[in-house]
C-alpha positions in Angstrom: 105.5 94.1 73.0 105.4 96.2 75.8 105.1 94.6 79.1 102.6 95.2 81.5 104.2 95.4 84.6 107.8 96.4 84.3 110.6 97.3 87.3 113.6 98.6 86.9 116.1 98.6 89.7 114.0 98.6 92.8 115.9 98.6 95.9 114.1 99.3 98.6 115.0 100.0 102.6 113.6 100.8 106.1 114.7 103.9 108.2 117.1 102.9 110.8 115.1 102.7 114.5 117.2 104.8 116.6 119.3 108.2 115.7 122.5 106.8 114.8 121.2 103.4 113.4 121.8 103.4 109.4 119.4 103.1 106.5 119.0 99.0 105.9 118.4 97.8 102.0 116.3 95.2 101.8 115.5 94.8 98.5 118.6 94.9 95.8 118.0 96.1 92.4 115.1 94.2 91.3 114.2 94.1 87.5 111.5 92.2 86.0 109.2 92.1 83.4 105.2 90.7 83.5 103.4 90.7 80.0 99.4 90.6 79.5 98.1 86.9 80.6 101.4 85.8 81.7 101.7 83.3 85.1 104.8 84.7 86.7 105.5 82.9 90.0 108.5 84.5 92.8 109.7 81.7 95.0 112.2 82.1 98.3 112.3 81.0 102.0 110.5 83.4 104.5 112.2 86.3 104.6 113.9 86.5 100.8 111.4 90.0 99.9 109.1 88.0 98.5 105.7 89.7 99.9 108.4 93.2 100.6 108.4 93.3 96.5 104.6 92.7 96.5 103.6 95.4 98.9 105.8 98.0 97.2 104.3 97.2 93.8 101.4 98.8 95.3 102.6 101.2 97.7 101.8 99.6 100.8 104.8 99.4 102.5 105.1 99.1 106.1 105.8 101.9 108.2 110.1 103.0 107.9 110.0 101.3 104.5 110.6 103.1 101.4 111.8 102.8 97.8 115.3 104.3 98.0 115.6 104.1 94.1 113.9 102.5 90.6 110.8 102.3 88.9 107.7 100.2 88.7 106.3 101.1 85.5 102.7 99.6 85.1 100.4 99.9 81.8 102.3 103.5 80.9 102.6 104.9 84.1 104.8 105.3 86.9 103.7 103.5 90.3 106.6 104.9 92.5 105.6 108.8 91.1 101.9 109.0 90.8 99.8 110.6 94.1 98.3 108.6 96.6 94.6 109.4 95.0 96.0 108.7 92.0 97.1 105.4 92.6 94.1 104.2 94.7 92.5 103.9 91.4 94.8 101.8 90.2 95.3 99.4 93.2 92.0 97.2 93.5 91.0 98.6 90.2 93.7 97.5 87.8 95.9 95.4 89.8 93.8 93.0 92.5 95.4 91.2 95.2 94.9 87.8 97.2 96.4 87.9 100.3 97.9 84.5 101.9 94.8 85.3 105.0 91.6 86.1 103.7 90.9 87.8 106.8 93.4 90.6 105.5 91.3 91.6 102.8 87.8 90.9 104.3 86.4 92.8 107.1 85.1 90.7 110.0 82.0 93.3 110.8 80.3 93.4 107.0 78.6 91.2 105.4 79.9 89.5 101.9 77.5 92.1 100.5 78.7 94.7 102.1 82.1 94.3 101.4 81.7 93.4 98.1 79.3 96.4 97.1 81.6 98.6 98.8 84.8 97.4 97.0 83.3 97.9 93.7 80.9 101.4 94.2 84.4 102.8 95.6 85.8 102.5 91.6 82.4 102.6 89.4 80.0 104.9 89.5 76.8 102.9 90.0 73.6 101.6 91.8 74.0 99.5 94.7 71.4 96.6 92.8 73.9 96.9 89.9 76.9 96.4 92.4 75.0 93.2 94.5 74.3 91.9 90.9 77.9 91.8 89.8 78.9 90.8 92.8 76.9 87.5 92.8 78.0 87.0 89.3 81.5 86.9 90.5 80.7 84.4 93.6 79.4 82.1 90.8 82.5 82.4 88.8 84.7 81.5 91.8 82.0 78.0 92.8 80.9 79.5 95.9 77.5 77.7 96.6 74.5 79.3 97.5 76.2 82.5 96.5 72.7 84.3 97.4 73.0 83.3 101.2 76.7 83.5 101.3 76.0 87.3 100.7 74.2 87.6 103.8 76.7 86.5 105.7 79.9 87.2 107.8 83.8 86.2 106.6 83.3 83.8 110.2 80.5 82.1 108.8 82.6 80.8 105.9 84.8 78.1 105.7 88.7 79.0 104.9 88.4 77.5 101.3 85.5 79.6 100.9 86.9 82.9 102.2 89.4 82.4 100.2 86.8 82.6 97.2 85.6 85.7 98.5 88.9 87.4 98.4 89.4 86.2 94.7 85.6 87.5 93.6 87.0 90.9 94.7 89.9 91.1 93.0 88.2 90.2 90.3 85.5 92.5 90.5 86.4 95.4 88.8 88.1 93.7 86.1 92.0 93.6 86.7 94.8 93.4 84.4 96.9 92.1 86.9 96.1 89.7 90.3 99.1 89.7 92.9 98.0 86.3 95.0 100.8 86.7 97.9 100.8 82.6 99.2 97.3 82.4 98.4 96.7 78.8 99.6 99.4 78.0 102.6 96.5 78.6 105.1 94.5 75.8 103.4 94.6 72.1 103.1 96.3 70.4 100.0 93.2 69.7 98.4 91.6 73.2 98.5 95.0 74.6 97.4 94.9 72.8 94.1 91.4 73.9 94.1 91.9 77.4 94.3 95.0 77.8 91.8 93.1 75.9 89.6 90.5 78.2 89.9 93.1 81.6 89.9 94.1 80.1 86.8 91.2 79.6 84.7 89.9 82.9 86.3 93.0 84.7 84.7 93.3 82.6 81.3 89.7 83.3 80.6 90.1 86.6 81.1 93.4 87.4 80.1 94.5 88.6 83.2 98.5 88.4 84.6 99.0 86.8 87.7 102.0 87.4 90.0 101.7 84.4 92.0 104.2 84.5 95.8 104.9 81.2 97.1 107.5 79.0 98.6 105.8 75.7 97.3 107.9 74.5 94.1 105.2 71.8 93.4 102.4 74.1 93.0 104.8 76.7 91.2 105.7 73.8 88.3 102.0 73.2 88.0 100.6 76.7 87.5 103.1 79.2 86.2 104.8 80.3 82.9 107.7 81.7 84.6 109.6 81.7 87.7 112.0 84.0 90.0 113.7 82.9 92.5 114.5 85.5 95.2 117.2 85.2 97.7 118.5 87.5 100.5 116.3 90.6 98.9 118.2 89.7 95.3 116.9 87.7 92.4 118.8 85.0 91.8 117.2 83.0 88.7 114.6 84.0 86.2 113.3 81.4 83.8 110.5 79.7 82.2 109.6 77.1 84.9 109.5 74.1 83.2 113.5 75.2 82.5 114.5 76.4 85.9 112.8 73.2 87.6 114.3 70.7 85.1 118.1 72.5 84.6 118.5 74.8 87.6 121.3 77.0 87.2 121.6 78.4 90.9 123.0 76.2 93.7 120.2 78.1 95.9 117.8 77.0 93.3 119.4 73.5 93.0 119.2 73.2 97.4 115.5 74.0 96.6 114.6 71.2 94.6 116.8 68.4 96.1 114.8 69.5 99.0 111.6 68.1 97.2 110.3 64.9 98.8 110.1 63.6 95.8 113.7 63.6 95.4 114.3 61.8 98.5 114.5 57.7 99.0 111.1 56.5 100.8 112.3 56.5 104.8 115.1 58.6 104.4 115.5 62.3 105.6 114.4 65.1 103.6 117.6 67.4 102.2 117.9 70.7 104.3 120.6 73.6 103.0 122.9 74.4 105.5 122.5 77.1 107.4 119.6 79.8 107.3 119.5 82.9 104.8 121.0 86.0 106.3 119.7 89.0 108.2 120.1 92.1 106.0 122.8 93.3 107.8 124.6 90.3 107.9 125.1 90.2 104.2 128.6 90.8 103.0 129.7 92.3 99.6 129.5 89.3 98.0 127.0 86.8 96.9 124.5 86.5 99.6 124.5 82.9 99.3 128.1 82.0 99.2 128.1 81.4 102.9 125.7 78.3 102.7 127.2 77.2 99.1 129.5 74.3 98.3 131.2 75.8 95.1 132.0 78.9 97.1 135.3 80.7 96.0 137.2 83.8 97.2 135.7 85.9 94.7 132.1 84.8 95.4 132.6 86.1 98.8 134.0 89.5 97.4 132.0 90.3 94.0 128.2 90.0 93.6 127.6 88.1 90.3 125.7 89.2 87.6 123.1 87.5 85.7 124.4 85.0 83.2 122.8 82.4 80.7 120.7 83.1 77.4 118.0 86.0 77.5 115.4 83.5 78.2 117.0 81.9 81.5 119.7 83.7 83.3 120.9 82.8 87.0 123.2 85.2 89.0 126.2 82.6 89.9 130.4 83.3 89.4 130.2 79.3 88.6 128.3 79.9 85.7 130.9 82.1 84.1 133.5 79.6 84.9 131.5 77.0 82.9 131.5 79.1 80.2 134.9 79.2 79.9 135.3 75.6 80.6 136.3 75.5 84.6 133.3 73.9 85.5 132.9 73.6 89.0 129.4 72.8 89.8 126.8 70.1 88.3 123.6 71.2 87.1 121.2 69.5 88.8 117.1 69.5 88.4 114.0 66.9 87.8 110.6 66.8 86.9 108.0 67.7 89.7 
């Protein structure tokens, strides 16, 4: 089956900010693979490319940034290639995106109608009745109440929970294959989070629509995903189905992440931290970016990148791994249910 969203080595850099300052890679060679309805989540401290990966998926790169190489091959077509005309009707159309502040995607001087109107006239060639009509229809489907008077107002009048809503009504509006919800719920409370993934996914299982879900939050991740990558230092470290990576993680970044859970920790006692912090891109050596906060690290992790290892289905980018395989085991596998 042919996936619907499929990248091939994606690196992608900024410009250098002076005349002699070099090109910096930020992201390394990113491959992966999103079929029709599937719940992929990417999960990494601030700063791993998490929302870098997002934005170039869509072209929306900050200004200096650009794909240096790859592709990002999306229902039989080229992202990285096409024109800019050409792929505004793709983005918002095809693929929808859920930003982690609503007010990113909503404009604070229009109205719900206005914004949602707009959105979908600028894609479909119809009336503005027939617009306001499928735009209330998709306030009901995301539990908005009153959605009649919440079209009359401003994104200010609206609660965070509620904008939040909003934001998923319009990328649903024009039917997406694919939703990109960049840490979609870290703005809200804990309750309203599980509300809106629960809504995200019935919205996409209903509809057979792929989610690409950001997040640093392992708990919500567990709960609401199919499959998980875990990105580290610009580079993806593990890939598995979550259930899998959460219950036999293969990566000691991955591993860090989970004994870090609070659920793994004795009542009263301090949370687990990993040593040190992630690098800056320049301050990543030729090695494995995480060997310097690792406790199996070995000469050659500090000289050698790894590649991926494991069976097809759950592979983790780790020397140690190799070394198990050949019966030097020098690291436990660790993971738990969430």
């Amino acid at each position: 089956m042919m996936p619907l969203l499929h990248i091939d080595d994606l690196w992608v850099a900024y410009n250098g900010r002076g005349p002699n300052q070099p090109v910096q890679n930020m992201l390394h060679g990113i491959s992966l693979s999103i079929q029709r309805g599937e719940r992929v989540a990417i999960i990494g401290e601030s700063g791993a490319g998490k929302s870098l990966l997002t934005m170039a998926i869509i072209n929306l790169l900050q200004e200096g940034a650009f794909i240096r190489q790859g592709k990002i091959e999306f229902e039989d077509q080229v992202l990285n290639q096409l024109t800019p005309e050409a792929l505004r009707l793709i983005r918002g159309r095809r693929i929808g995106m859920v930003f982690q502040d609503p007010m990113t995607n909503l404009n604070p001087l229009l109205t719900i109608e206005q914004q949602l109107v707009q959105c979908i006239r600028s894609h479909r060639r119809i009336s503005y009745q027939d617009a306001r009509t499928i735009a209330l229809h998709k306030l009901r489907l995301v539990h908005i109440p009153a959605p009649e008077s919440r079209l009359l107002q401003y994104p200010h009048q609206l609660s965070a929970g509620q904008r939040q809503r909003v934001t998923i009504a319009m990328a649903l509006s024009l039917e997406p294959a694919l939703i990109i919800a960049d840490e979609p719920t870290s703005a809200l409370d804990v309750t309203m989070q599980a509300e809106i993934m629960h809504l995200l996914n019935h919205l996409c299982q209903s509809n057979g629509v792929a989610l690409l879900f950001v997040s640093h939050d392992l708990g919500l991740v567990a709960q609401h995903t199919d499959r998980s990558l875990i990105m580290y230092a610009g580079r993806i470290v593990e890939d598995g189905p979550t259930a899998s990576l959460i219950n036999d993680a293969q990566h000691p970044y991955t591993q860090g992440l989970i004994k870090a859970l609070p659920q793994h920790s004795r009542p009263g006692s301090r949370l687990y931290q990993i040593p040190g912090q992630m690098p800056l891109p320049q301050q990543v050596g030729p090695g494995c970016a995480f060997a310097p906060r690792c406790p199996y690290t070995t000469e050659r992790c500090l000289q050698q990148i790894p590649a991926p290892q494991g069976p097809g289905g759950h592979q983790a980018s780790c020397h140690l791994l190799a070394s198990d395989a050949a019966g030097d085991s020098h690291m436990g596998h660790t993971g738990g249910s969430l």
